[in-house]
N, CA, C and O of each residue as an XYZ file, in Angstrom:
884
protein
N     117.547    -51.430     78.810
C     117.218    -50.639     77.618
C     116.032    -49.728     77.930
O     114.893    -50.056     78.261
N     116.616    -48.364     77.729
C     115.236    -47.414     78.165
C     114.665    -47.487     76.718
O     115.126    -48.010     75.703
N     113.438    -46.750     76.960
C     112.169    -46.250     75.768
C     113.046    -44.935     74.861
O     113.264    -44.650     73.684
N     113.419    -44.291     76.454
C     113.580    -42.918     75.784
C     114.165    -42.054     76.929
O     113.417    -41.615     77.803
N     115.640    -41.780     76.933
C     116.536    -41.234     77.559
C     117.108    -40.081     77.163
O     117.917    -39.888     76.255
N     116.422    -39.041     78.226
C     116.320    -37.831     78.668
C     118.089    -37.061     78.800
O     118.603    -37.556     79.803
N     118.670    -36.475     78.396
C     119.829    -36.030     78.662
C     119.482    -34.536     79.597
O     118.471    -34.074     79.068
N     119.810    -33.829     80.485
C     119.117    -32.427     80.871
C     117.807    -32.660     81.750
O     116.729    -33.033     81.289
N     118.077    -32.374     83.123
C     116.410    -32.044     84.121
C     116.816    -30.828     83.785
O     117.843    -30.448     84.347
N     116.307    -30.103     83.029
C     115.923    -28.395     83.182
C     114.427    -28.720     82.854
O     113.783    -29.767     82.923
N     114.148    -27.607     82.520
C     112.371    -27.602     82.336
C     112.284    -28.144     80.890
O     111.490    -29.070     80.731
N     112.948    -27.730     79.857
C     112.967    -29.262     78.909
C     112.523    -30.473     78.842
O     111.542    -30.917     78.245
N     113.472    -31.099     79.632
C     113.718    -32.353     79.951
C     112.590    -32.941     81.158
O     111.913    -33.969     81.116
N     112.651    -32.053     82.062
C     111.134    -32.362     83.041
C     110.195    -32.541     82.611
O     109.505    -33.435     83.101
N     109.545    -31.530     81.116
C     108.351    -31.389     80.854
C     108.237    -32.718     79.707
O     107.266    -33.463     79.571
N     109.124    -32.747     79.186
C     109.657    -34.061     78.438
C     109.061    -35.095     78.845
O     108.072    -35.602     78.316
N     109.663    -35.494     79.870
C     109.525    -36.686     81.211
C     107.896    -36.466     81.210
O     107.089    -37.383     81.054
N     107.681    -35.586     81.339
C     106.351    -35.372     82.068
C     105.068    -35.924     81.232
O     104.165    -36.742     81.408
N     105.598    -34.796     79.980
C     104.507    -35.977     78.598
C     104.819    -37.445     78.305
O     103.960    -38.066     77.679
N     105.766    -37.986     78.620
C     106.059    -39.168     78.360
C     105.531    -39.865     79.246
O     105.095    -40.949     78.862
N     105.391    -39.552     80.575
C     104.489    -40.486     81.660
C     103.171    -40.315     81.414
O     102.317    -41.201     81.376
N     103.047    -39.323     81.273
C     101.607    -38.800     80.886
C     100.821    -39.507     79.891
O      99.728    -40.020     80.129
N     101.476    -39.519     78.651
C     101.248    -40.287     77.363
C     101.558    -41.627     76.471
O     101.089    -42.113     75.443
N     102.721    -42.012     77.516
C     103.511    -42.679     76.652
C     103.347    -44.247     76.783
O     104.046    -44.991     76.096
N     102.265    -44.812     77.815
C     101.309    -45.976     77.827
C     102.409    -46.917     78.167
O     102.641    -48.002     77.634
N     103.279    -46.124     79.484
C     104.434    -47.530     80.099
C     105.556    -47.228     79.408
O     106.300    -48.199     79.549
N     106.129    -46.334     78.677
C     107.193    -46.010     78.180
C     108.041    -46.063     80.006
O     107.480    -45.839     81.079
N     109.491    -46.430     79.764
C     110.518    -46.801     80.081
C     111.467    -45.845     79.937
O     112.342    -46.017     79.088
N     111.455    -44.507     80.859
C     111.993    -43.374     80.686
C     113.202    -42.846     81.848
O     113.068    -42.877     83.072
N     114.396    -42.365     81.085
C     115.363    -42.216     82.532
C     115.937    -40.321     82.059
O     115.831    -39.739     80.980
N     116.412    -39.927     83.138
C     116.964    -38.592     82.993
C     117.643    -38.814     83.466
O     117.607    -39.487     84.497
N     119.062    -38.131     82.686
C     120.468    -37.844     83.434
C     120.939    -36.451     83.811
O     121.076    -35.748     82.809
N     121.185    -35.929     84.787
C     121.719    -34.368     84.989
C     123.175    -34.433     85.527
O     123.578    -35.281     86.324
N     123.611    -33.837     85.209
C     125.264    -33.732     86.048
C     125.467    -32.960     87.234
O     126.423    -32.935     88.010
N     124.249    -32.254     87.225
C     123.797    -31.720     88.518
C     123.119    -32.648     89.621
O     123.062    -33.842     89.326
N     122.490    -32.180     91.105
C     121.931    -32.702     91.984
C     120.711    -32.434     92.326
O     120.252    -31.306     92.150
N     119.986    -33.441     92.877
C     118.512    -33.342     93.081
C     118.215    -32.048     93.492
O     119.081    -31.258     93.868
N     116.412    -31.670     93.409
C     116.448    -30.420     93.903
C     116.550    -30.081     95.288
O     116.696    -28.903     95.615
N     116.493    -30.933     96.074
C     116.690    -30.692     97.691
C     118.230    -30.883     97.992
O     118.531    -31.036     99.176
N     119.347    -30.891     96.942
C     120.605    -31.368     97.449
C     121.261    -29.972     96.695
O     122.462    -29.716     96.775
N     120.292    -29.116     95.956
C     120.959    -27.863     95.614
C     120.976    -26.764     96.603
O     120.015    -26.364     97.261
N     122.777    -26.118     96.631
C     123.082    -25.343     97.491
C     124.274    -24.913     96.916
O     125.215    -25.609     96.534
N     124.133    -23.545     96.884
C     125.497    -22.813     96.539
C     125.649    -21.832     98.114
O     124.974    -21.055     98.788
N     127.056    -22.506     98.120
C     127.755    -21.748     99.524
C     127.760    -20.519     99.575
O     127.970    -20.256    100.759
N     127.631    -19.372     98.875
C     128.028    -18.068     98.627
C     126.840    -17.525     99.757
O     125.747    -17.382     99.209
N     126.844    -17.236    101.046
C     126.436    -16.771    101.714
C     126.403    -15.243    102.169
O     125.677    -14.843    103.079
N     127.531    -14.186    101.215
C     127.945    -12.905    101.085
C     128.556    -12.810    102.861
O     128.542    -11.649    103.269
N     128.854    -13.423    103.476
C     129.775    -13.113    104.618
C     131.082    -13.917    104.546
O     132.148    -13.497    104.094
N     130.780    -15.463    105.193
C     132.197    -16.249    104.896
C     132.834    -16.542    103.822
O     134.050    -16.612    103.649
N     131.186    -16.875    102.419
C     132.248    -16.800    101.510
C     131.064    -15.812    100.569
O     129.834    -15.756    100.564
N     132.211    -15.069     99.777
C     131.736    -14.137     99.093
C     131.544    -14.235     97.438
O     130.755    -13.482     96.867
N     132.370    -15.274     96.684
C     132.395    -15.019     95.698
C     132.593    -16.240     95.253
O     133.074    -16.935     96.147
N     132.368    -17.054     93.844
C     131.986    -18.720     93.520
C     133.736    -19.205     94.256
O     134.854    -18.744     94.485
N     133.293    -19.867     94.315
C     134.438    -21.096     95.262
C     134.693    -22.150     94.117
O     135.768    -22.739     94.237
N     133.701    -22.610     92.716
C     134.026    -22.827     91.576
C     134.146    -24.463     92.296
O     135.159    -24.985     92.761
N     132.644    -25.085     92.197
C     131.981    -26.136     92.943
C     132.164    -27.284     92.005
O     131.285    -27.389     91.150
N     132.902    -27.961     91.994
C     132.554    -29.421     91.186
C     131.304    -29.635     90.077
O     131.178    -30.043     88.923
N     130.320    -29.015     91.341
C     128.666    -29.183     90.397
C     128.137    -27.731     90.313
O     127.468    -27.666     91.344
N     128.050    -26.691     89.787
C     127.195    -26.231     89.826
C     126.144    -25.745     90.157
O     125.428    -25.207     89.312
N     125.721    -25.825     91.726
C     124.072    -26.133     91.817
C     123.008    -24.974     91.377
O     121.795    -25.169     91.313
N     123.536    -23.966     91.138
C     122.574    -22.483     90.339
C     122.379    -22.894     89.193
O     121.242    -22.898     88.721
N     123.647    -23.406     88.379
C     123.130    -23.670     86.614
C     122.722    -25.350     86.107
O     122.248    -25.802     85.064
N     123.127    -25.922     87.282
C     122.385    -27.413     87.187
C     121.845    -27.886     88.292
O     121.764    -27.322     89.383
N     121.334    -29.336     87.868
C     120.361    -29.739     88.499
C     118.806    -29.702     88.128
O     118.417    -28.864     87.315
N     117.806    -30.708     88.786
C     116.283    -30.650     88.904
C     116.494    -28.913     88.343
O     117.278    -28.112     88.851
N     115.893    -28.736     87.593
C     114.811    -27.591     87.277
C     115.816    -26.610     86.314
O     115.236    -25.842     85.546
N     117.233    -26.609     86.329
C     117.749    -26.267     85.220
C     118.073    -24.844     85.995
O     117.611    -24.599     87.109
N     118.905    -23.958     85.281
C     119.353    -22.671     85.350
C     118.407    -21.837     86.327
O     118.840    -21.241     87.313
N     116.999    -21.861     85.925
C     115.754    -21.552     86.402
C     115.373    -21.626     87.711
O     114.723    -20.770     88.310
N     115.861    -22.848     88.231
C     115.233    -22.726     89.319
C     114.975    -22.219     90.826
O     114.173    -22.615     91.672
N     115.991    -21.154     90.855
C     116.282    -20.107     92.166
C     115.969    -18.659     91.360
O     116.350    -17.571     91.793
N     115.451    -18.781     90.509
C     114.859    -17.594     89.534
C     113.830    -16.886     90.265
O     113.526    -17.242     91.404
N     113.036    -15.492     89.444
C     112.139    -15.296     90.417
C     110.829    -15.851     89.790
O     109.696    -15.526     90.145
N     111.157    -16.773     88.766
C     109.837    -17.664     88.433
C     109.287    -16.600     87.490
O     108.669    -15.722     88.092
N     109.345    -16.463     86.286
C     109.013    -15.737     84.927
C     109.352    -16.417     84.358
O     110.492    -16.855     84.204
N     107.812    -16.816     83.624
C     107.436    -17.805     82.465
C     106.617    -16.471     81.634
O     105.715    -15.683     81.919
N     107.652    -16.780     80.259
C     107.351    -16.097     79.046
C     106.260    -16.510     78.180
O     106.808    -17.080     77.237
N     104.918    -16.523     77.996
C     104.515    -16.316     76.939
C     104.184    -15.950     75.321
O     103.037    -15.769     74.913
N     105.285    -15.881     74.545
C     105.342    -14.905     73.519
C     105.821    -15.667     72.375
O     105.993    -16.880     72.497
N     106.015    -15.167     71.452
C     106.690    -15.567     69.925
C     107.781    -14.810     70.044
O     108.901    -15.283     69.848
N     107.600    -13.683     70.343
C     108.657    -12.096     70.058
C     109.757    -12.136     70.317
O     110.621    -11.465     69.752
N     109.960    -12.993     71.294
C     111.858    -13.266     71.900
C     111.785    -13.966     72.747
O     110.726    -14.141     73.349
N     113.096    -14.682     73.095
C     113.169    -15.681     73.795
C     113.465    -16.950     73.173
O     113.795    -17.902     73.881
N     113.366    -17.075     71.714
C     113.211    -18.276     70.920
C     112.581    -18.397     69.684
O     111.895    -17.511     69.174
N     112.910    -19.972     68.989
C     112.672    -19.874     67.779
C     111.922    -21.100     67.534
O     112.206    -21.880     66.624
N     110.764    -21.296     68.526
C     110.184    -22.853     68.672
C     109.058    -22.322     67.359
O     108.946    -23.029     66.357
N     108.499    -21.404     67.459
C     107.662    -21.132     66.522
C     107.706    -21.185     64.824
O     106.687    -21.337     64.151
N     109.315    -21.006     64.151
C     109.522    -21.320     63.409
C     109.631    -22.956     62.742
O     109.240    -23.329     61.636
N     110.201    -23.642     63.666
C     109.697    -25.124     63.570
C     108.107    -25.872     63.113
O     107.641    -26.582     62.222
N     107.536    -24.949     64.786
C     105.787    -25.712     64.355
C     104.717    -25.047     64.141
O     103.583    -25.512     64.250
N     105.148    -23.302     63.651
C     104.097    -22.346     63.574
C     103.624    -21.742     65.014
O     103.268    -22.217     66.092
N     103.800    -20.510     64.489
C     103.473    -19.466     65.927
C     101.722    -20.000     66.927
O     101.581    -19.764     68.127
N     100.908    -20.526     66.277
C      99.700    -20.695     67.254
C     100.152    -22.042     68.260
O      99.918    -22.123     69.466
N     100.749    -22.900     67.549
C     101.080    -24.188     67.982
C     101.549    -23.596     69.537
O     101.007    -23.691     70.639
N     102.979    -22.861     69.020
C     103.951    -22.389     70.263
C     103.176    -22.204     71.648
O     103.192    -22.634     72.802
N     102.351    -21.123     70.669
C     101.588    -20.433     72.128
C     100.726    -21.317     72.621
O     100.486    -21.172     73.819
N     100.128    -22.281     72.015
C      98.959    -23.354     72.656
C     100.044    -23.786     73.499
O      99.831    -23.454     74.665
N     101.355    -24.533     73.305
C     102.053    -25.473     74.312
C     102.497    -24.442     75.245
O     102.320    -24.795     76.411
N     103.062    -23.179     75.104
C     103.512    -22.303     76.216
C     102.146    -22.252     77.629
O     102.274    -22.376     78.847
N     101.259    -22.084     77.011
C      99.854    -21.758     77.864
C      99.809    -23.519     78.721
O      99.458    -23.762     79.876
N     100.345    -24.592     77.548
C      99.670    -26.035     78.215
C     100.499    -25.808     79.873
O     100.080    -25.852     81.030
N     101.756    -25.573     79.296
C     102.982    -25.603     80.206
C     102.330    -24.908     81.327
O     102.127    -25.522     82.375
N     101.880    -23.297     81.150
C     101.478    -22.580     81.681
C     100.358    -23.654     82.932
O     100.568    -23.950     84.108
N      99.518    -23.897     82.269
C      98.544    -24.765     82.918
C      99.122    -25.881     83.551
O      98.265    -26.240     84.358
N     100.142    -26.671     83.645
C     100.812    -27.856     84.282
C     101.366    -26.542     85.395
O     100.680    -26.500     86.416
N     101.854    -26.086     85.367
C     102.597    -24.977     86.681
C     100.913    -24.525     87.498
O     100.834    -24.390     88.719
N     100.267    -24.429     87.002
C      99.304    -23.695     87.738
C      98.764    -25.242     88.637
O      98.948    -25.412     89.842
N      98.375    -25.810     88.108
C      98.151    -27.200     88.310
C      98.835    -28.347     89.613
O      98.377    -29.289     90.259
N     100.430    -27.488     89.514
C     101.049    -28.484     90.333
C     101.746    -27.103     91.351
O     102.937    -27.004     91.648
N     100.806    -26.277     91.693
C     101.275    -25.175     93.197
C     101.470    -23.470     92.771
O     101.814    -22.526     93.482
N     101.124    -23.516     91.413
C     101.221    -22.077     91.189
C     100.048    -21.661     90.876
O     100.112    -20.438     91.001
N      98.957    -21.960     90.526
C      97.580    -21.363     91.226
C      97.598    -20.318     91.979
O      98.157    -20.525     93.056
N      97.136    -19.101     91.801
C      96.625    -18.077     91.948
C      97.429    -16.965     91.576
O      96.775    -15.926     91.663
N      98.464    -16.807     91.238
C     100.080    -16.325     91.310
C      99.689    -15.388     89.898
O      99.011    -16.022     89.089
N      99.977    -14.180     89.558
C      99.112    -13.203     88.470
C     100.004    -13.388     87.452
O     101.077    -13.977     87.582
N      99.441    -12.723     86.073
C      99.546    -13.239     85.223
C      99.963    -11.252     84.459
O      99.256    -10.247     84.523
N     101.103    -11.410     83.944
C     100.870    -10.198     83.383
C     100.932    -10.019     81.765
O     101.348    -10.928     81.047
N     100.588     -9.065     81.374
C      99.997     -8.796     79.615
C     100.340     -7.769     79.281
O     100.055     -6.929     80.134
N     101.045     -7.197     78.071
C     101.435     -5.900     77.577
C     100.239     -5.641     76.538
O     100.049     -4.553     75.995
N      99.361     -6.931     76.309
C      97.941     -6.336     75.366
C      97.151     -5.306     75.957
O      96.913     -5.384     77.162
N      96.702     -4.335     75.274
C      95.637     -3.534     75.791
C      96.257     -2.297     77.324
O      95.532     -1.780     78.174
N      97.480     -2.192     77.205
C      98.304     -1.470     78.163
C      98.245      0.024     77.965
O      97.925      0.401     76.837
N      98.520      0.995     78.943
C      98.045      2.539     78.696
C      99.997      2.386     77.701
O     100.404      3.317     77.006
N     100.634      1.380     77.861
C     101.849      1.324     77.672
C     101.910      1.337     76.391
O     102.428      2.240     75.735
N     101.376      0.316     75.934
C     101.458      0.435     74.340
C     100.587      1.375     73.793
O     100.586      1.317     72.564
N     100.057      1.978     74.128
C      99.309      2.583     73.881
C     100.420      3.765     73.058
O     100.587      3.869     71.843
N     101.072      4.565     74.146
C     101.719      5.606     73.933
C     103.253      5.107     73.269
O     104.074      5.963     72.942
N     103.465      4.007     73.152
C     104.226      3.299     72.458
C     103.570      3.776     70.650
O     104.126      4.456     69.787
N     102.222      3.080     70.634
C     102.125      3.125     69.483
C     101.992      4.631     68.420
O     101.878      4.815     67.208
N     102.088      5.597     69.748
C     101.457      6.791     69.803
C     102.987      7.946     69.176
O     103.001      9.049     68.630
N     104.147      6.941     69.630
C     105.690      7.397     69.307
C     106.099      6.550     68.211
O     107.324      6.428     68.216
N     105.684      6.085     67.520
C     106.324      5.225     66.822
C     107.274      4.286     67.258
O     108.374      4.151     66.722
N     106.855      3.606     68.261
C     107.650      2.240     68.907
C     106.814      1.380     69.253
O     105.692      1.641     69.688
N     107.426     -0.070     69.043
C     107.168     -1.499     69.189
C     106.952     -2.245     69.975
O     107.690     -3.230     69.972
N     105.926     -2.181     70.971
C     106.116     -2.864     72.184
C     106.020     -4.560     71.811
O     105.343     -4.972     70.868
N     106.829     -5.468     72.734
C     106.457     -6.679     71.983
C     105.322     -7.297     72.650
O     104.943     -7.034     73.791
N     104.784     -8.179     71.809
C     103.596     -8.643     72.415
C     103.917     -9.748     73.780
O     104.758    -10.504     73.295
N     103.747    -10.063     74.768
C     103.816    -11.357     75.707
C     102.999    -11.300     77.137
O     102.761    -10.364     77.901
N     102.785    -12.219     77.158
C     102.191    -12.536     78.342
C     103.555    -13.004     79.691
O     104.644    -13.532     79.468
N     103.130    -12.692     80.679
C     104.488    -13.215     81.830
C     103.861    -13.488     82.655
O     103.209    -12.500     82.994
N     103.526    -14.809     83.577
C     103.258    -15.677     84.475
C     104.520    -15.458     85.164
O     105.620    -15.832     84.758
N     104.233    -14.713     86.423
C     105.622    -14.482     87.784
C     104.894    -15.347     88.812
O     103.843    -15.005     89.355
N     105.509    -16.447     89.027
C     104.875    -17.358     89.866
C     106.187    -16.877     91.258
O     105.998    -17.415     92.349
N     107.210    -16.068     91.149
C     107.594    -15.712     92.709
C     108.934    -16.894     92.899
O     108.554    -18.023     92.590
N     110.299    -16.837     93.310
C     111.212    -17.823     93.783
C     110.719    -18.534     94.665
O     111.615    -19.337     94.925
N     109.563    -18.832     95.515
C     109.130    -19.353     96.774
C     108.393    -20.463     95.900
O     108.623    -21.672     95.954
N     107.444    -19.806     95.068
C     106.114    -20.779     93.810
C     106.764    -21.219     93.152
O     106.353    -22.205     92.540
N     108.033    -20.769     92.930
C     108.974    -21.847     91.481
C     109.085    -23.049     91.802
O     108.737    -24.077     91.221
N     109.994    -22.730     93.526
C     110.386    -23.962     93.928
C     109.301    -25.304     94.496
O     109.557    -26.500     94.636
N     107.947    -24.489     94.756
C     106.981    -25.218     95.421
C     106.631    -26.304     93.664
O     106.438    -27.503     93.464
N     106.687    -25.366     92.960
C     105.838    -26.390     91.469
C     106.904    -27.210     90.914
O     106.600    -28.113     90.134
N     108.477    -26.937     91.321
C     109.682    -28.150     91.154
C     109.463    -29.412     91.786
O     109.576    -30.567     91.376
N     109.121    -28.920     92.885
C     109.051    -30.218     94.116
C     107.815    -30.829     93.686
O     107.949    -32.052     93.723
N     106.642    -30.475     93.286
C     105.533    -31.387     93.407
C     105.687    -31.956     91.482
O     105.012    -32.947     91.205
N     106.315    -31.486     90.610
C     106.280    -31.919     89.574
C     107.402    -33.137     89.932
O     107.211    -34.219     89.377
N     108.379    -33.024     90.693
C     109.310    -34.126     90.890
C     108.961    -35.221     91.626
O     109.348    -36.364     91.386
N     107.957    -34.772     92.864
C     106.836    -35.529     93.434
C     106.400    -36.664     92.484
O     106.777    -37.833     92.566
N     105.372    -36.043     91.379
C     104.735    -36.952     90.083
C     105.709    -37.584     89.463
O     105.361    -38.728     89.167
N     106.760    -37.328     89.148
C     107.851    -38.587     88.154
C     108.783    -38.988     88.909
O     109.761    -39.409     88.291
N     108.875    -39.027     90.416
C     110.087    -39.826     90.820
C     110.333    -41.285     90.760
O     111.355    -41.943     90.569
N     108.501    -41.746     91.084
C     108.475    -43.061     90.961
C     108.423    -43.290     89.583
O     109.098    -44.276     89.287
N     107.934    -42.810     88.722
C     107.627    -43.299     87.551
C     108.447    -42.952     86.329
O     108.079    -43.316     85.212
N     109.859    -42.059     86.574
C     110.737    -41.616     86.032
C     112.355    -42.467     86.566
O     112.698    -42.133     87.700
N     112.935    -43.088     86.129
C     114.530    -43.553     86.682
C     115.369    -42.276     86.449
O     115.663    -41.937     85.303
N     115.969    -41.174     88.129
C     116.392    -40.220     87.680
C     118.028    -40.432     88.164
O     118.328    -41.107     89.149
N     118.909    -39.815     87.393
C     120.262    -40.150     87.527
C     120.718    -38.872     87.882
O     120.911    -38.128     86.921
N     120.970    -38.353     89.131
C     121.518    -36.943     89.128
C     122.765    -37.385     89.456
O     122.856    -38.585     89.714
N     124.424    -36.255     89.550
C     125.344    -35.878     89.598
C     126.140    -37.106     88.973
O     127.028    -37.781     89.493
N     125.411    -37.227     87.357
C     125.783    -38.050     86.776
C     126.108    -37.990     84.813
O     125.626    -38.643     83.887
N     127.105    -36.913     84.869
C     126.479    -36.033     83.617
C     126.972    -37.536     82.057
O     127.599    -38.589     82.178
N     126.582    -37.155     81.308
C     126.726    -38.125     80.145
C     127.959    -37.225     79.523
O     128.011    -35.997     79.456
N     128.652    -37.909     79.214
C     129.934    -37.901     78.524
C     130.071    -37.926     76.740
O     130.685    -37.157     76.001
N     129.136    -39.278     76.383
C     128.981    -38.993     74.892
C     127.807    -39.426     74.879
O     127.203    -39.763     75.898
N     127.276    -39.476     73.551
C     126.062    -40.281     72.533
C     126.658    -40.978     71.650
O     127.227    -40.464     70.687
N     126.590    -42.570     71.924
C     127.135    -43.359     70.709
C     125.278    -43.828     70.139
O     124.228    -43.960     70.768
N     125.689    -43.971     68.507
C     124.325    -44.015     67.520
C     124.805    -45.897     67.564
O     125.943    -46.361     67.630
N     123.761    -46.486     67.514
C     123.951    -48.229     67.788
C     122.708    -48.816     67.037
O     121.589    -48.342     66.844
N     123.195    -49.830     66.731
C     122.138    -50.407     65.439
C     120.562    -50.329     65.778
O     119.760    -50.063     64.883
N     120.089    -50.605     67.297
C     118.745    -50.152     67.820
C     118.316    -48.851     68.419
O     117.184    -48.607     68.837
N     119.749    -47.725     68.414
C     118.830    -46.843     69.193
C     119.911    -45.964     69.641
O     120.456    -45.269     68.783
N     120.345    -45.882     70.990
C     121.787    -44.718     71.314
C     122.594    -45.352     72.315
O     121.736    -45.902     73.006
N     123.295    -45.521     72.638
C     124.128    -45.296     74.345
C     124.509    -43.818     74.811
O     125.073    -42.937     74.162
N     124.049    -43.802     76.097
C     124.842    -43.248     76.586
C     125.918    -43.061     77.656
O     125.721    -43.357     78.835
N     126.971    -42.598     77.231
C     128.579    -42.797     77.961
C     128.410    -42.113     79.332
O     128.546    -40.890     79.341
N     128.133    -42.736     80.480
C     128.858    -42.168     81.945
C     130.176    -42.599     82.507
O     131.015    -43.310     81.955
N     130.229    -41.970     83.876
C     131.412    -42.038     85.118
C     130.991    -43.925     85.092
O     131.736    -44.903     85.030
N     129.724    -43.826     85.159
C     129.123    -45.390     86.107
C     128.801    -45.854     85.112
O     128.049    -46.744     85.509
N     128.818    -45.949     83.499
C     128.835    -46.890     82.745
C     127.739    -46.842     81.540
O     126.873    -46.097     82.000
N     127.403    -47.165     80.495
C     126.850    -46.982     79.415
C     125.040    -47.922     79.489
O     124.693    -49.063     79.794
N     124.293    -46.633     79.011
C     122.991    -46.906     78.894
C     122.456    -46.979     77.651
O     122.590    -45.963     76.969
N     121.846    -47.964     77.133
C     121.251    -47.554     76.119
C     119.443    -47.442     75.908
O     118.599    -47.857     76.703
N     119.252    -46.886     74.847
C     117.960    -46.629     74.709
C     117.329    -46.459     73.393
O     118.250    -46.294     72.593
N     115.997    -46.414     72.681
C     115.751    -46.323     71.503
C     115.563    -45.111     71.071
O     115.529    -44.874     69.863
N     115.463    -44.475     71.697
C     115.139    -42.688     71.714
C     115.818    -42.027     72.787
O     115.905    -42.265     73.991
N     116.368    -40.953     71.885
C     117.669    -40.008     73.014
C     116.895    -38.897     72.703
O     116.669    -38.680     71.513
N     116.281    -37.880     73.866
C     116.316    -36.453     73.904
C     117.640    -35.332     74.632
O     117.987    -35.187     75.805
N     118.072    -34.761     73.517
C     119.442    -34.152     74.518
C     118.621    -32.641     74.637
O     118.167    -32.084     73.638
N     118.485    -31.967     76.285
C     118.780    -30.828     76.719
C     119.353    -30.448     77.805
O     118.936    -30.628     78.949
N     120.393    -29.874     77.448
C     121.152    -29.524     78.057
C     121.340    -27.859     78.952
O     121.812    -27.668     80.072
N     120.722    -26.747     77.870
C     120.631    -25.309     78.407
C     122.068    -25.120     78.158
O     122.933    -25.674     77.480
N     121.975    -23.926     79.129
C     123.473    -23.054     78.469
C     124.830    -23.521     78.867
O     125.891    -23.220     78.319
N     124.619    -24.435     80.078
C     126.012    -25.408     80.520
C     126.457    -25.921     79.636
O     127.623    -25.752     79.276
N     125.478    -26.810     78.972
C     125.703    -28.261     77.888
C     125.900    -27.547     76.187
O     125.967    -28.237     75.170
N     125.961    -26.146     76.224
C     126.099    -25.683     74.658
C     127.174    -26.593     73.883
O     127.188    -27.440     72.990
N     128.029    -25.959     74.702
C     129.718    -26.686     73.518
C     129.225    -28.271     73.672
O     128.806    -28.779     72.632
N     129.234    -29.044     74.792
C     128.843    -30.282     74.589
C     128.367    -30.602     73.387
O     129.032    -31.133     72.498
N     126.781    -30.180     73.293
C     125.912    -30.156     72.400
C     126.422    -30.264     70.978
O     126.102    -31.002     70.046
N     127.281    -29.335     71.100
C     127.394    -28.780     69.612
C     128.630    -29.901     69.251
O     128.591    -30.371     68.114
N     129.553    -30.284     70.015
C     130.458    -31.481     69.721
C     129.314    -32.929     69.492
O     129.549    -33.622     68.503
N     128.438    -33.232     70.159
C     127.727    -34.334     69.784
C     126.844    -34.813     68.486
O     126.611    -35.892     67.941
N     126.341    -32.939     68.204
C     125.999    -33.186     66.956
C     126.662    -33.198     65.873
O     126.127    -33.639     64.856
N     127.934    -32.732     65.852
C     128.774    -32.464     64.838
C     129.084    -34.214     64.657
O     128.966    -34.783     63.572
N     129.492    -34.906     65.927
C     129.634    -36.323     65.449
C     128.658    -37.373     65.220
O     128.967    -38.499     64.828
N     127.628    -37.040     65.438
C     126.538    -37.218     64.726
C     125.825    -36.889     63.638
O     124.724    -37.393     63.414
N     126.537    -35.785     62.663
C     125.881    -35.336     61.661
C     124.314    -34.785     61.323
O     123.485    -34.855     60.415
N     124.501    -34.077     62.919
C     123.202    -33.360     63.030
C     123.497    -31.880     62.683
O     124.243    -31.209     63.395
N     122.965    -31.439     61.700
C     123.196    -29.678     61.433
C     122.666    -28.746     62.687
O     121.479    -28.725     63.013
N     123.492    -28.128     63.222
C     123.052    -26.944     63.979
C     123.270    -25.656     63.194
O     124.122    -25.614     62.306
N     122.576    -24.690     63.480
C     122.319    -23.313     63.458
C     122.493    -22.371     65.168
O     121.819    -22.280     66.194
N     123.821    -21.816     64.650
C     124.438    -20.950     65.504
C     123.519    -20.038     66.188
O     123.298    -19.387     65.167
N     122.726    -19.391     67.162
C     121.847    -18.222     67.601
C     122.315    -17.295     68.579
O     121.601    -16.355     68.929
């Protein structure tokens, strides 16, 4: 019986993991991905022998350790303005305090020194404001595809021991159980008292079938 079982390693679910070791005073925490560790991700598409998806069992660009993200060129958004609707939940200052915490755990674990860019105070908006157009406000931390992968590995470093991680092992359902959840695999049913599901853009339809049988309301975006 876990504490609290993680559905999704994307950056979700990592950072998830991450406060929960961090905070959670011995909490009993597992992640499941249907993807593969981050050193076992590899997409064949080499643009010579093979040129175009070969349509892989797993995924390894949109799953796995670090989620969609992680062969990215490492742009972390700062902002309210787009990108999401976390701010409506817990109020726009909240957002930005946890975007910046996040911000600070990446700097923390190999992205240190890596620049930081700002559309505040820009000759840009400037002449934006000067035409009658909107620049949006955000900050962008480009930590580089080389720094992404360096702050994956050492954040996976910190929770391997202290995290139970289940890769190329995706969950099938969420059954609701008189203490807490199961969840349905290939290798057999886990349960736990607390289920976090993220999934990202693979796991949408999933998602949206689990809550429907769960009688969780979603909102379409």
């Amino acid at each position: 019986m876990y504490n609290v079982l993680i559905v999704g390693a994307g950056p979700g679910g990592i950072y998830a993991a991450y406060e929960l070791v961090k905070k959670g005073n011995g909490l009993k925490v597992a992640v499941f991905d249907s993807g593969h560790s981050l050193e076992k991700r590899f997409c064949p598409i080499d643009g010579k022998k093979i040129k175009s998806c070969i349509n892989c069992k797993t995924c390894s660009i949109m799953s796995g350790f670090g989620g969609a993200g992680a062969f990215s060129d490492g742009k972390y958004n700062i902002t309210n303005d787009f990108g999401g609707s976390l701010h409506e939940h817990i109020g726009k200052q909240n957002a930005i305090d946890l975007m910046n915490y996040v911000d600070e755990i990446n700097m923390s674990y190999g992205g240190n020194g890596t620049k930081m860019y700002s559309t505040a105070g820009t000759a840009l908006k400037k002449i934006c404001l000067q035409n009658k157009l909107n620049l949006l406000d955000a900050k962008v931390r480009h930590l580089g595809t080389d720094k992404n992968f360096v702050v994956l590995e050492n954040v996976y470093a910190f929770l391997k021991d202290k995290v139970d991680f289940y890769f190329d092992m995706p969950v099938t359902d969420i059954i609701k159980s008189e203490d807490g959840y199961i969840a349905v695999t290939q290798n057999g049913e886990y349960k736990c008292e607390n289920c976090i599901i993220s999934v990202g853009r693979s796991g949408s339809k999933w998602i949206e079938q689990i809550c429907k049988k769960l009688h969780i309301q979603i909102q379409p975006r």
